[in-house]
C-alpha positions in Angstrom: -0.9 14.7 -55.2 -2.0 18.4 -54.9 -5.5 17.0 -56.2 -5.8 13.9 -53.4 -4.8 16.6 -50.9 -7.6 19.4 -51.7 -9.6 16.1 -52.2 -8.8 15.1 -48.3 -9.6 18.6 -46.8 -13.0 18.7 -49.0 -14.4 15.8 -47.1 -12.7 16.6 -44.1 -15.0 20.0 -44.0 -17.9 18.5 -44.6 -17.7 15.4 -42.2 -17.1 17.9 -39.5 -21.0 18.8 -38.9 -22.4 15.6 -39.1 -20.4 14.0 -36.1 -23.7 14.4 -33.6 -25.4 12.8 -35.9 -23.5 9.3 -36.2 -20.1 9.5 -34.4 -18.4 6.5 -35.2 -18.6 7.0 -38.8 -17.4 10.1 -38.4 -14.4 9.4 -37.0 -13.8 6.4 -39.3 -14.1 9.0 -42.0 -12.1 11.9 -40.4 -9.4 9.1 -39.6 -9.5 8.2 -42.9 -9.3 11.8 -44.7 -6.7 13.2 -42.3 -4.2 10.2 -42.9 -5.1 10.7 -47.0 -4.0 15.1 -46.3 -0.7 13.6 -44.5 0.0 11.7 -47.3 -0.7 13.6 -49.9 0.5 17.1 -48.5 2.4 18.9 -51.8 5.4 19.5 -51.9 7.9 22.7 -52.9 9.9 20.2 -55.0 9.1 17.5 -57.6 11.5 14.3 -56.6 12.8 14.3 -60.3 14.4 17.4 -59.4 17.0 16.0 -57.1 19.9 14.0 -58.2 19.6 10.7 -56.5 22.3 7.9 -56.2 21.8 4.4 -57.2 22.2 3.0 -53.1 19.2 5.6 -52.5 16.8 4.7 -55.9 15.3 1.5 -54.4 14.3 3.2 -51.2 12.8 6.4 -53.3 10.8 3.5 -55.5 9.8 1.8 -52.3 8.4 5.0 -50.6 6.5 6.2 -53.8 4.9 2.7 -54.0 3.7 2.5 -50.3 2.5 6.5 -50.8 0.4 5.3 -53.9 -0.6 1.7 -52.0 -2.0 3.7 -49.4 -4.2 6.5 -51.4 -5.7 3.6 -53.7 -6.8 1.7 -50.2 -7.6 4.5 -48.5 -10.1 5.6 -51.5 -11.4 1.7 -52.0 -12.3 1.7 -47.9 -14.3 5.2 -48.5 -16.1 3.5 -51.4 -18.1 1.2 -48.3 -18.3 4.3 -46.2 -19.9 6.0 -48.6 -22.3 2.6 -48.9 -22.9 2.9 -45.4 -23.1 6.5 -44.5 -26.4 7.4 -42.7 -25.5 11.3 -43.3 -25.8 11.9 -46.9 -27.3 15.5 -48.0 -30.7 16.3 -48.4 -31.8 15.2 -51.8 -30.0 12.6 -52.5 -31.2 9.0 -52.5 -30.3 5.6 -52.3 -29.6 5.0 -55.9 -27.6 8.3 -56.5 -24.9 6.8 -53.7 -23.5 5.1 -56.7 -21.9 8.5 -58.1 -19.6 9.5 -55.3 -18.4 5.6 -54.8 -17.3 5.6 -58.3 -15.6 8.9 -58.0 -13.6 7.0 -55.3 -13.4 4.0 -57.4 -11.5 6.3 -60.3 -9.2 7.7 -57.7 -8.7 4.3 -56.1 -7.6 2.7 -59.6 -5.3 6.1 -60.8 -2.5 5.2 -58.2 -2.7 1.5 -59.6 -2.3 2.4 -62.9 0.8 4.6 -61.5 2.0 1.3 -59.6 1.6 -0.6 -62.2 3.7 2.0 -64.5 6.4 2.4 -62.1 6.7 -1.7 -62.0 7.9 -1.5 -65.4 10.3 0.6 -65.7 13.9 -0.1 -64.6 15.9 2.3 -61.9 18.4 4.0 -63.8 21.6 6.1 -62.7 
């Protein structure tokens, strides 16, 4: 989480010049990255460090799967704003967009294969 949430403030820096420049997709983008920081803001303590009862394990499994729902969406929606950003940086051109949408792709499909993972295994107590 501690990686999503350095991710977040990384593209929230360098959105914040180009807002003159195209507005909307600005504040799609800001939107977009702030809501990914909130989410993924690290915590002092892991979960597995708690003792949790078996009335509060379903609703610990349901948080952790709409936490990791939301970063994979989040990531697959900046793959198209990425597609259709008018303010990339100087030098690079319309084939080299591919790079940072897969970089988004990767961190879109990493909470999946979490999801996926956590589907699996049984809540034990």
């Amino acid at each position: 989480m501690l990686g999503y949430f350095l991710f977040s403030l990384l593209a929230i820096t360098s959105l914040m010049p180009t807002f003159n420049e195209d507005p909307y997709l600005t504040l799609t983008s800001l939107a977009l990255f702030i809501v990914l920081a909130i989410i993924s803001f690290p915590s002092k303590k892991n979960i597995t460090d708690y003792d949790i009862n078996k009335e509060a394990a379903p609703l610990i499994k349901s948080f952790m799967i709409r936490t990791l729902f939301s970063l994979s969406t989040i990531n697959f929606i900046a793959i198209f704003l990425v597609k259709f950003d008018t303010n990339m940086p100087e030098g690079i051109t319309e084939s080299m967009r591919i790079y940072p949408m897969i970089m988004h792709a990767v961190l879109g499909v990493l909470p999946l294969v979490a999801l996926y993972r956590m589907s699996k295994k049984k809540i034990e107590n």
